[in-house]
C-alpha positions in Angstrom: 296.9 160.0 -58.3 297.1 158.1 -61.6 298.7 154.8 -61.3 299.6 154.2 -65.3 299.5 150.2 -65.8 301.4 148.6 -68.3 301.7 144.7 -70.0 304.6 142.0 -69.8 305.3 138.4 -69.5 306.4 137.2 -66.5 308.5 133.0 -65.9 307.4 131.0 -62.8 307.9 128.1 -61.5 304.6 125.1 -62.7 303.0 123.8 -60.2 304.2 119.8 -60.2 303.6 117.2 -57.8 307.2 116.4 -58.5 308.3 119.0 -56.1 306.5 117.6 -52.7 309.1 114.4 -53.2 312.0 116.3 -55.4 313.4 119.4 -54.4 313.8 122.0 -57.3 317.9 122.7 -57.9 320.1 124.3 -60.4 323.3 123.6 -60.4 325.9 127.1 -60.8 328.6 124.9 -62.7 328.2 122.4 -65.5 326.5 118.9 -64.7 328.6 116.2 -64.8 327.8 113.9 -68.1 324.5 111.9 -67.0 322.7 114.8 -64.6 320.3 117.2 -65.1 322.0 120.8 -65.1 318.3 121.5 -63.4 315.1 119.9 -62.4 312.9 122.6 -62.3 309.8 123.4 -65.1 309.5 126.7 -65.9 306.3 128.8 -67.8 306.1 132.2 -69.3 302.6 134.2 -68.3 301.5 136.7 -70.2 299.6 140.4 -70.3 301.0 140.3 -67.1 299.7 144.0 -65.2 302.1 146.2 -63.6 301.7 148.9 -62.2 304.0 151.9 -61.9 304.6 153.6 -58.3 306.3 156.8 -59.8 304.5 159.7 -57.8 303.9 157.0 -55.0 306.7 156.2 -53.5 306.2 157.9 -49.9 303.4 154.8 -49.5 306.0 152.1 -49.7 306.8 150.3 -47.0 308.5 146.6 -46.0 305.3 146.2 -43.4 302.7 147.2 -45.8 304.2 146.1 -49.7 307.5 144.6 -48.6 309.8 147.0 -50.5 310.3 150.9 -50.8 312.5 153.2 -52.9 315.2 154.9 -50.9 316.9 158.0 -52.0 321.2 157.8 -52.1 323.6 160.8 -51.9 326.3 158.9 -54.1 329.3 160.2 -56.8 330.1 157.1 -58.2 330.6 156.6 -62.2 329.3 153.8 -64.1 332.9 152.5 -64.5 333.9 152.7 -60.6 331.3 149.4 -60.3 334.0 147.4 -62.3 336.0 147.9 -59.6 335.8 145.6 -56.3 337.8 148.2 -54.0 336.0 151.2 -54.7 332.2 149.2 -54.3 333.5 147.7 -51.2 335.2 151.2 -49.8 332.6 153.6 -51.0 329.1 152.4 -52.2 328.8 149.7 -49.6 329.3 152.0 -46.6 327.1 154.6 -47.6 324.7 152.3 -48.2 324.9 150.3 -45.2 324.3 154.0 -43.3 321.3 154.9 -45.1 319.5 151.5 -44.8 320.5 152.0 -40.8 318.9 155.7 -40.9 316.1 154.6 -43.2 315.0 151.5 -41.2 316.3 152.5 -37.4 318.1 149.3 -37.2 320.9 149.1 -34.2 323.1 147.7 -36.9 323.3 146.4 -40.8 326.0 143.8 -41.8 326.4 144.0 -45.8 326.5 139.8 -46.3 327.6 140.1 -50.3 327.1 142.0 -53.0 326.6 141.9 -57.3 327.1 143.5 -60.0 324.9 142.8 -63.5 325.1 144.0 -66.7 323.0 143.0 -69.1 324.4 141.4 -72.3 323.1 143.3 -75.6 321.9 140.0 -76.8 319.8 139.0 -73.8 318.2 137.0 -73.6 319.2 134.8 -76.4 321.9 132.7 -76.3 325.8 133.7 -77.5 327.0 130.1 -76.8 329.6 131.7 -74.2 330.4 132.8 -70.6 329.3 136.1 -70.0 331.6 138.4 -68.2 329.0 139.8 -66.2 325.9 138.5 -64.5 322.8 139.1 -66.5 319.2 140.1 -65.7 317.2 137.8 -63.2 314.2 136.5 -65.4 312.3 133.8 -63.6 310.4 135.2 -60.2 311.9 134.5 -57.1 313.3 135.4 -53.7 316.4 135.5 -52.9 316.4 133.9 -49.7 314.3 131.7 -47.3 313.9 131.5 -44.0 316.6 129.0 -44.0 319.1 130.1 -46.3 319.1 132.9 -44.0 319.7 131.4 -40.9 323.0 129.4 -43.1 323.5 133.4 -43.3 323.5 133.9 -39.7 325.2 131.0 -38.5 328.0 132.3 -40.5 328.6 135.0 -38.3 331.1 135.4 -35.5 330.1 133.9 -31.9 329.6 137.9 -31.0 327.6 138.8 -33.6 325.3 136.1 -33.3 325.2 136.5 -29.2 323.9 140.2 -29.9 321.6 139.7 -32.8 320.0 136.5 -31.6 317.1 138.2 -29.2 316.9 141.1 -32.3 314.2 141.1 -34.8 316.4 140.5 -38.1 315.3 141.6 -41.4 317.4 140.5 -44.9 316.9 143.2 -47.4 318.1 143.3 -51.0 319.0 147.3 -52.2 319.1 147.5 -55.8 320.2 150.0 -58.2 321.2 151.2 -61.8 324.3 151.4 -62.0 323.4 154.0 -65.2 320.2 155.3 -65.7 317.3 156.4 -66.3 316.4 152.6 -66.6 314.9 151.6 -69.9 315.8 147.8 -69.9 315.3 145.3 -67.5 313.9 147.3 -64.9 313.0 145.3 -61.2 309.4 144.3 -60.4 308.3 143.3 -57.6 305.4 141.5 -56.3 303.2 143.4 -53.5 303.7 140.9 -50.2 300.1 141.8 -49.6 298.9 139.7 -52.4 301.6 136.4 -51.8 300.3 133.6 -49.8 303.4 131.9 -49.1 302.7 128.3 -47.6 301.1 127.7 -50.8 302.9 130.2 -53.6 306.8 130.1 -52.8 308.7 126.6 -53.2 312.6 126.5 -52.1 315.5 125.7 -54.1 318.7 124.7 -54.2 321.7 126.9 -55.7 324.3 124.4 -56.0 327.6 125.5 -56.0 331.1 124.0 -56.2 331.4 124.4 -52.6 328.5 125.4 -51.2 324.7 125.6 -51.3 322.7 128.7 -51.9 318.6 128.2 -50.6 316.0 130.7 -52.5 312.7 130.8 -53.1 311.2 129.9 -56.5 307.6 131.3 -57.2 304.4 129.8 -58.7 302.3 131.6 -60.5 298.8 133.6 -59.4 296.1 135.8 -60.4 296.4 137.4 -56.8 299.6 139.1 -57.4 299.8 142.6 -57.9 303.0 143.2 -59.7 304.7 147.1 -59.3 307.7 148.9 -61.2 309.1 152.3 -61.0 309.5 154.2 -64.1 312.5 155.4 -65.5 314.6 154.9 -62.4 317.6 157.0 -61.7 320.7 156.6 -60.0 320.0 157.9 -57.0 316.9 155.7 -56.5 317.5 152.0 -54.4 314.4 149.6 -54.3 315.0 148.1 -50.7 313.0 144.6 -51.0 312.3 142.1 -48.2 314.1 138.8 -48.7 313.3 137.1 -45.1 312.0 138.3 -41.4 312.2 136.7 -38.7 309.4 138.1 -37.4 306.1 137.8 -39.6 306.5 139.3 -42.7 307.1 137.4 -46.4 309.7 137.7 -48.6 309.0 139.7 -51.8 308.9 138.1 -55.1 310.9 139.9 -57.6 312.3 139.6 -61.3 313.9 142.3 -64.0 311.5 143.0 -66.3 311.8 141.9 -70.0 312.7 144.3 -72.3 309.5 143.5 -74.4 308.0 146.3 -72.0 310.6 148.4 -71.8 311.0 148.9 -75.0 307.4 149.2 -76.1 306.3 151.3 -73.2 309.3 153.1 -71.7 311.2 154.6 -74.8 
């Protein structure tokens, strides 16, 4: 079965000795005058390899690659993702039912949700706010262990009671909301190819009123980086955030549209 393998660059997080005394943080608001808006160093890599999984997808698993692609029965239109009733009354559900199917879980709890929309102008500058979230370009996960358990602790009394002697996964499902995707497509790196006690480092999301923990990523030859091609609607990467049994969070990151547009179009 071919396994077509294409060229990007890819931002990580340098490795500095900075970060065994000073935690890496952004903060989600503006800094006040005198602070850093963010400590952390960031370097682009490039000829980055990724390989495409079209025709593969059956071989996906969390255990094995820490992600799959899962088929959804949905109607929705572009537009009804603009609005928060219809996400929350519809898309979640359905959702939530498949990933209980799909992974045989005794139960799923959707913790949030987001919406992006990438900016024709990404990833240059306009000088303002943009009204949606924009494409995730520096490798990551989007939990830890720890952020996790903030998660969990944020439960009811009940629900923590019941899930406590459960194995408990935290999954991302992603999805175009129009497709087939030609811009900013997800990658993932392969699990199987992250060492985490010496390739993740966690940071800080600061927020107004809360902290958000994730990890960042350092770079490595190791990874084996994987992409679907032109993804459809219908089409969910589920990716591994955190386990509490033994498994690593997956590194992800939307792919620049230097690929995309060279190679998909």
């Amino acid at each position: 079965m071919s396994d077509p393998v294409l060229t990007t660059t890819v931002s990580c997080l340098d490795r500095l000795d900075i970060y065994k005394r000073d935690k890496p943080f952004e903060l989600r608001f503006p800094a006040p005058e005198g602070f850093p808006q963010k400590n952390m160093v960031v370097s682009e890599y490039t000829d980055v390899k990724v390989h495409d999984v079209r025709g593969q997808e059956n071989q996906l698993s969390l255990e094995k690659n820490g992600f799959f692609v899962m088929k959804l029965h949905q109607t929705l239109e572009p537009a009804d993702f603009d609005s928060t009733e219809t996400i929350r009354s519809k898309y979640l559900p359905q959702v939530a039912e498949m990933l209980k199917s799909r992974l045989g879980a005794s139960r799923v709890i959707v913790h949030d949700y987001l919406v992006r929309k990438s900016h024709k102008k990404f990833p240059v500058a306009t000088g303002e706010v943009y009204e949606w979230e924009q494409p995730a370009n520096l490798l990551h996960i989007d939990s830890t262990p720890n952020g996790t358990r903030q998660v969990f602790n944020g439960l009811s009394q009940g629900l923590r009671n019941e899930l406590s002697s459960k194995r408990c996964q935290y999954v991302t499902v992603w999805k175009p909301i129009a497709g087939p995707v030609l811009k900013w497509p997800l990658m993932m790196v392969d699990t199987s190819t992250v060492k985490a006690d010496v390739d993740l480092e966690a940071r800080d999301m600061v927020y107004y009123d809360h902290v958000v923990e994730t990890h960042l990523v350092y770079n490595s030859d190791d990874y084996k980086f994987n992409y679907l091609s032109n993804q459809t609607t219908d089409e969910a990467w589920v990716i591994l955030q955190t386990d509490s049994g033994t498994l690593t969070g997956t590194p992800l990151i939307e792919t620049p549209p230097t690929l995309a547009e060279a190679d998909f179009d």
